[in-house]
C-alpha positions, 0 to 999 in steps of 0.5 A: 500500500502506498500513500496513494492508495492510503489517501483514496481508502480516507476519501471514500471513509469520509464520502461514506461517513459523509452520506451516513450522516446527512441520511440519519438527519433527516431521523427522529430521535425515536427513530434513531434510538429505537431498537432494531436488533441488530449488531449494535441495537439502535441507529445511535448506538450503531453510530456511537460505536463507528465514532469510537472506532475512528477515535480509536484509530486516530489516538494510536493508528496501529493495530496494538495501539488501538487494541489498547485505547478500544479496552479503555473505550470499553471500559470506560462504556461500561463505567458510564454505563454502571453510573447511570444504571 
């Protein structure tokens, strides 16, 4: 892979991010939190999932390093989670 390549991977990320976003605009807040079953339950938490993945990928762009800062992701999911509960 060259820089290239790496270049034309982030363009389409963003077009798509991009598409995604302007769709769920045009979403309620019911609709976006309602549960539909899959993966990640709801719209919201579906796109709450890709934003933490990207930030992820940003803090620390290698496979080590974003496996570390995902396990603090978590757990700091699961400690927002515990407070609110």
């Amino acid at each position: 892979m060259n820089l290239q390549d790496l270049q034309t991977l982030l363009d389409y990320n963003y077009w798509a991010r991009d598409r995604m976003f302007d769709a769920c605009e045009a979403l309620t807040p019911e609709q976006t939190t309602r549960d539909l079953g899959g993966s990640f339950g709801s719209i919201h938490d579906t796109l709450t999932h890709l934003y933490s993945a990207e930030l992820v990928w940003y803090d620390e762009p290698t496979p080590q390093g974003a496996q570390q800062n995902m396990k603090k992701l978590v757990q700091e999911e699961i400690n927002i989670a515990r407070a609110l509960s």
